[in-house]
Backbone bond lengths (Angstrom), bond angles and torsions (degrees), N, CA, C in turn:
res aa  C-N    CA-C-N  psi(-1)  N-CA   C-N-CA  omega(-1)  CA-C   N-CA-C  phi
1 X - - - 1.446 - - 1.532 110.96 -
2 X 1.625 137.70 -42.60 0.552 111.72 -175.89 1.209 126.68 -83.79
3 X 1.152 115.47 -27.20 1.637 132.57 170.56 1.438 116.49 -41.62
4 X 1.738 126.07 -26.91 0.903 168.17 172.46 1.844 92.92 -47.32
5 X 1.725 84.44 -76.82 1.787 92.15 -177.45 1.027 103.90 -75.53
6 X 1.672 145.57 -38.41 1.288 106.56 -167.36 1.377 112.07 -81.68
7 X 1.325 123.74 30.02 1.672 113.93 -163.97 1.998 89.54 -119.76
8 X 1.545 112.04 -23.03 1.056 106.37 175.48 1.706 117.50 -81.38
9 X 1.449 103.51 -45.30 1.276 113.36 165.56 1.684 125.68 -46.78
10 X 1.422 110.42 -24.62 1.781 117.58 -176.94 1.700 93.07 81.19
11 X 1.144 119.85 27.38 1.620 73.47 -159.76 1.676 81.85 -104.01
12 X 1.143 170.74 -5.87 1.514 135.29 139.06 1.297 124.21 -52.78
13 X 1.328 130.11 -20.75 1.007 119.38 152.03 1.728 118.44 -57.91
14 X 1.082 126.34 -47.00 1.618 123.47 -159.95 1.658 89.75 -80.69
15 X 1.622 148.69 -13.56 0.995 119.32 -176.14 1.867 98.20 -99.49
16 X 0.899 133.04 0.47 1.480 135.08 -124.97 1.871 68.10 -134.06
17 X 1.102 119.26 -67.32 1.600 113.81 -140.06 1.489 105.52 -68.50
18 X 1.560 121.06 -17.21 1.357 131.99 178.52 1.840 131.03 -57.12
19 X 1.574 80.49 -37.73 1.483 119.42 176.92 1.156 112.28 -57.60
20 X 1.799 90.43 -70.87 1.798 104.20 -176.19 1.695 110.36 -62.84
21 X 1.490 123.14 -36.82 1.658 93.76 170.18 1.039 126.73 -76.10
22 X 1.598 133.48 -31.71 1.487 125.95 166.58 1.649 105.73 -38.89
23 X 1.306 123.32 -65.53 1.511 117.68 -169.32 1.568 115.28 -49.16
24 X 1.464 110.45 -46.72 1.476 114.38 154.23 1.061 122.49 12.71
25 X 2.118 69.57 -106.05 1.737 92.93 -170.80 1.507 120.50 -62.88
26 X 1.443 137.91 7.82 0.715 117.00 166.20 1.744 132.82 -92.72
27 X 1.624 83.00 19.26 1.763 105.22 -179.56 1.438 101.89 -104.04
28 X 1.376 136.10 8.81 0.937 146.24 -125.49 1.885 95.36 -69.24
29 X 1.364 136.08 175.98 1.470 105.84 157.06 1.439 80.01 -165.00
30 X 1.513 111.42 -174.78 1.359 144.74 127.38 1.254 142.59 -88.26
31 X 1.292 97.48 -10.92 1.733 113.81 166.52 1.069 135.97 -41.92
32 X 1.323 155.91 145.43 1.423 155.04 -168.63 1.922 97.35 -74.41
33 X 1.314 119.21 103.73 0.959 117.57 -176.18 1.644 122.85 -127.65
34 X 1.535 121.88 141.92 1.261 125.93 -174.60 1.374 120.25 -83.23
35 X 1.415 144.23 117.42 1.348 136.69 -170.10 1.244 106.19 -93.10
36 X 0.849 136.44 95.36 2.275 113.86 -165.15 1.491 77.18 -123.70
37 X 1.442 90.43 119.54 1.423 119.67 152.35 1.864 97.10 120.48
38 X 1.221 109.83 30.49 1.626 105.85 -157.09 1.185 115.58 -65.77
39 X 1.264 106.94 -20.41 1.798 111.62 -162.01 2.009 111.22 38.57
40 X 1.391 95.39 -107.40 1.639 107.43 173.82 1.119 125.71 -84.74
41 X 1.802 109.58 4.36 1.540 121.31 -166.81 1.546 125.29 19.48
42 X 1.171 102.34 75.63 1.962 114.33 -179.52 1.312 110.86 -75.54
43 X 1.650 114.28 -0.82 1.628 104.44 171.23 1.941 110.61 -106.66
44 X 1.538 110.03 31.30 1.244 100.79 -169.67 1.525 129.81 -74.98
45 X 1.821 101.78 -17.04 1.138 112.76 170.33 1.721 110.23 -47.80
46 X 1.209 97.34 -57.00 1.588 89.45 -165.80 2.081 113.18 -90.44
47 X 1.107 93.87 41.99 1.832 114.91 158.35 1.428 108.46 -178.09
48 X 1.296 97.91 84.48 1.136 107.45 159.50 1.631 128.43 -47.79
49 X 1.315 103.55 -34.99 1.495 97.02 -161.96 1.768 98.15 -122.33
50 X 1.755 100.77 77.92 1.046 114.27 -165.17 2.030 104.32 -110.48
51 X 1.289 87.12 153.95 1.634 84.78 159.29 2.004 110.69 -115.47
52 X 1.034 139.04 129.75 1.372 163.85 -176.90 1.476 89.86 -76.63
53 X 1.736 107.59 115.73 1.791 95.78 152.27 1.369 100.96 -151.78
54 X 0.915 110.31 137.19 1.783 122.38 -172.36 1.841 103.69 -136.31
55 X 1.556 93.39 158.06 2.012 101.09 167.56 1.331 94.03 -67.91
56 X 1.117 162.76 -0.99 1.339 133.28 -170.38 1.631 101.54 -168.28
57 X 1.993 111.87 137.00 0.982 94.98 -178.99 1.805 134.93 -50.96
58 X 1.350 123.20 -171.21 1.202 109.62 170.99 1.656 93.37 171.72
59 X 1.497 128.84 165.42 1.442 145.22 -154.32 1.691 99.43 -57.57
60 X 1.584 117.23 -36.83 1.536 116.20 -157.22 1.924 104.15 -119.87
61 X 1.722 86.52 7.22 2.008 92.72 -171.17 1.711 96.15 -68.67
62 X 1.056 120.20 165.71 1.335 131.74 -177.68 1.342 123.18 -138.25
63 X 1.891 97.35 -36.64 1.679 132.09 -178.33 1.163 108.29 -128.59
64 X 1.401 125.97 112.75 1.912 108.17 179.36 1.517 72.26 -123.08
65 X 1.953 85.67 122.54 1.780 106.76 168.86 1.686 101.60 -166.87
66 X 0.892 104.97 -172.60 1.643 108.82 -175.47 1.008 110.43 -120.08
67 X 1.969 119.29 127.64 0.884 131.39 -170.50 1.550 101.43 -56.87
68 X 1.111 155.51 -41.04 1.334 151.58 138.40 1.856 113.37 19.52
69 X 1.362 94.15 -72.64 1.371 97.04 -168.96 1.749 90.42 -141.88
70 X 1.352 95.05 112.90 1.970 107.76 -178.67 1.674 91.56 -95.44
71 X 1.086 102.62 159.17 1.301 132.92 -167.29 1.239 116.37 -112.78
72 X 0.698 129.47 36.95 1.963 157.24 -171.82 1.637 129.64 -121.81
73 X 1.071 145.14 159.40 1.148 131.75 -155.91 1.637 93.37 -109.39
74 X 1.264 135.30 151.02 1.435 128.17 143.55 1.366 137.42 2.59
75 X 1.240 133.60 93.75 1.671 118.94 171.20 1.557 105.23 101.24
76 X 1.295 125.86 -9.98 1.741 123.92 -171.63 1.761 130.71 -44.64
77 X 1.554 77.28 -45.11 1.267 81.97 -176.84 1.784 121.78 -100.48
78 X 1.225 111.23 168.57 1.759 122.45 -168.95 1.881 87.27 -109.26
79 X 1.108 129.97 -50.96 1.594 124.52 154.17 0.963 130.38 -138.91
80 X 1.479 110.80 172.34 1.606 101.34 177.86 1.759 96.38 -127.59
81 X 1.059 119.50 119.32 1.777 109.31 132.47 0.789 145.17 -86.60
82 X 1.793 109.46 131.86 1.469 105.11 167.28 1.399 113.42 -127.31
83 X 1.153 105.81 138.49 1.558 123.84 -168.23 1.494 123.42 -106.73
84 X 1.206 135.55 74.94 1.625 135.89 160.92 1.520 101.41 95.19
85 X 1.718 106.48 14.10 1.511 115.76 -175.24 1.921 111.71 -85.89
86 X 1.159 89.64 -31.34 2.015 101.09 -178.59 1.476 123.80 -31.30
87 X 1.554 92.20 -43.84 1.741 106.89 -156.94 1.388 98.01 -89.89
88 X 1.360 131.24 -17.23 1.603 153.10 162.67 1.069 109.75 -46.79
89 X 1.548 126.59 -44.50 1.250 150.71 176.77 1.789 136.09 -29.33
90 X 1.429 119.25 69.48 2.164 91.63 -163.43 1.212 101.88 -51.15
91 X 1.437 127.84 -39.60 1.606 140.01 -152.25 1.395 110.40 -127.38
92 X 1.269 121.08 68.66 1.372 139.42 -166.44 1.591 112.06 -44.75
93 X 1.886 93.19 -54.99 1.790 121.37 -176.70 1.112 104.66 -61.95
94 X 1.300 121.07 -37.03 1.815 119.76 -178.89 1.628 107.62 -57.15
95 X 1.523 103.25 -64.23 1.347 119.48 -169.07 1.776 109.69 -58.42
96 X 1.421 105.35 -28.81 1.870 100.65 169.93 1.218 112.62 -91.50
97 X 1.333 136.49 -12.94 1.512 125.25 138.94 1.567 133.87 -35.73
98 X 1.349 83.45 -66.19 1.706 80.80 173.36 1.710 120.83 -68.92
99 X 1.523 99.10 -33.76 1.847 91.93 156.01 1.506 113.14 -14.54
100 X 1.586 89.25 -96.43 1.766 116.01 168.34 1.148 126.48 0.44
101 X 1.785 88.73 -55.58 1.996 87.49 -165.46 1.522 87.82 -98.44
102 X 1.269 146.94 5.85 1.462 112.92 167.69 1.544 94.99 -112.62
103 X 1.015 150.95 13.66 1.325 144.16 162.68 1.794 114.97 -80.82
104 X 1.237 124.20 149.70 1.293 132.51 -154.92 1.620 92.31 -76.88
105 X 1.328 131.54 151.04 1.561 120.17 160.81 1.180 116.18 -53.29
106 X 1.115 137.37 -37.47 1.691 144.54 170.41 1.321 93.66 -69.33
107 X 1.698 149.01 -24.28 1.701 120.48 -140.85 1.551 95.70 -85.05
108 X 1.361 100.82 -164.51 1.557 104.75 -161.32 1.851 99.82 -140.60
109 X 1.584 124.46 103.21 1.401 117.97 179.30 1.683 101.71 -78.47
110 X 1.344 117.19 128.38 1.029 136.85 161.24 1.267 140.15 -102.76
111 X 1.804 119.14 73.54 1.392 132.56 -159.86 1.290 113.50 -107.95
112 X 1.258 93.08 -176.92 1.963 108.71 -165.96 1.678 93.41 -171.78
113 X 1.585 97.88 126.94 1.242 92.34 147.25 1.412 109.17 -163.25
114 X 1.351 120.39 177.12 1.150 133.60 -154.04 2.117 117.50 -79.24
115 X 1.344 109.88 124.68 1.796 110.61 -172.49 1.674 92.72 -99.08
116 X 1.179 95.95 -89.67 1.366 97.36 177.22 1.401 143.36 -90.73
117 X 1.079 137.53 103.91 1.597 112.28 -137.79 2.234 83.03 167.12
118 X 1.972 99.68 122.68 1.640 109.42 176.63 1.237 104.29 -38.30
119 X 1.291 107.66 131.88 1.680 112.48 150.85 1.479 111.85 -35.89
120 X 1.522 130.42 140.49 1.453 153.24 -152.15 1.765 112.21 -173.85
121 X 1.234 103.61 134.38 1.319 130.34 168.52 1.676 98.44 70.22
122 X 1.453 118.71 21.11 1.391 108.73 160.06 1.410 139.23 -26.36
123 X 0.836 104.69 152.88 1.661 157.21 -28.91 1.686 103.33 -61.94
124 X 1.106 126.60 -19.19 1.565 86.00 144.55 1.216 170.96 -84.95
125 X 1.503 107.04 49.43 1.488 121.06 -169.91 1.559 110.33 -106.12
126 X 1.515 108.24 77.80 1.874 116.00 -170.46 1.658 105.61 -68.70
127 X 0.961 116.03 -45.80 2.051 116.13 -161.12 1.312 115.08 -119.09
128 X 1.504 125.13 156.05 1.004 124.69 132.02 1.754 114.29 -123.43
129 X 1.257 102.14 132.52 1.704 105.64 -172.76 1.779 121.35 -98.42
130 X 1.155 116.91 149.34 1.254 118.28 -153.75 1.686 91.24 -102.09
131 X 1.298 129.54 167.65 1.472 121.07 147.75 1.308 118.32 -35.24
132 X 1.383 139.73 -79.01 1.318 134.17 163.81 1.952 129.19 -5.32
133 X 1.372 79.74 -61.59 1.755 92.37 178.33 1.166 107.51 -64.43
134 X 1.692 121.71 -53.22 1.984 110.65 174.59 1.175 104.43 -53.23
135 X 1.275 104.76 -42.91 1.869 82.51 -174.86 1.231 144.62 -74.50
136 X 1.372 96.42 -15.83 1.616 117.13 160.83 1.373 102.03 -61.16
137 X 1.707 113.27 -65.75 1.773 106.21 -165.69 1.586 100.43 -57.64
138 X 1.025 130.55 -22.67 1.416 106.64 -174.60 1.428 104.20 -110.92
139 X 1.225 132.82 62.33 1.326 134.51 -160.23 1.590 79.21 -88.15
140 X 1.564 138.03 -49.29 1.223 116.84 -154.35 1.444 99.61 -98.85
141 X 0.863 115.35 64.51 1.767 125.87 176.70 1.477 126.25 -125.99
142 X 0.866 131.31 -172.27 1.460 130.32 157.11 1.244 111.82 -120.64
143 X 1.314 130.97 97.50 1.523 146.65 157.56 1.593 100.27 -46.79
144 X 1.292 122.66 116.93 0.842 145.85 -176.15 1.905 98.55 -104.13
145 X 1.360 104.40 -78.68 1.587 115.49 -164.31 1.500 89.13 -130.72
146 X 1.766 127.58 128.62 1.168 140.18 142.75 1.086 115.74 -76.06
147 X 1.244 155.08 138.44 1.517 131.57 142.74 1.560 117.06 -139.54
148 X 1.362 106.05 144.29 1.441 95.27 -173.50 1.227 134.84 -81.79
């Protein structure tokens, strides 16, 4: 029930969404960058020179493919964001592999995803991950910035 109201009310979204663009923008770039999961991509101001790829078309898609298996060559990109796309995920490890291999050795993945927060976009909504668990999935990464 309550999840109910706060999902009608917005209001995890309105405390939650404030957060996530400050952290953003401070990834801000010009870099050739991957949006996977963009839907309406609300962070486009700050990458301009983005490519859009989502499961399903939509106004800002560019690439409709599955983060699963991207369709890109090795090394392409300078970053990738991903935004509230993780927990969407059946095969999380698959989908941060291929991150990996199409992100530049220098690029920088810039994610978010959802801990506590109603189940959404059912039935595909598999996880919510703790600090621990990112850091496990990205054990072979460079953690730059955790934050909760």
């Amino acid at each position: 029930m309550i999840n109910k109201i706060l999902r009608k009310i917005g209001l995890t979204s309105k405390i939650t969404r404030k957060r996530l663009e400050l952290f953003i923008q401070k990834y801000k770039s010009n870099g050739l960058t991957l949006d996977i999961g963009c839907s309406n991509s609300p962070y486009i101001k700050y990458f301009p020179n983005r490519i859009g790829l989502d499961i399903q078309n939509g106004s800002c898609v560019e690439v409709v493919a599955d983060a699963h298996k991207l369709p890109f060559e090795d090394e392409k990109f300078d970053n990738i964001l991903c935004t509230e796309v993780l927990e969407h995920l059946h095969s999380p490890h698959l989908a941060i592999s291929e991150m990996k291999r199409v992100l530049k050795k220098d690029g920088k993945l810039i994610l978010s995803t959802r801990f506590i927060f109603p189940l959404h976009d059912t039935p595909n909504d598999y996880y919510r991950y703790t600090k621990y668990g990112l850091m496990h999935l990205f054990k072979d990464w460079q953690i730059i910035e955790l934050e909760e």
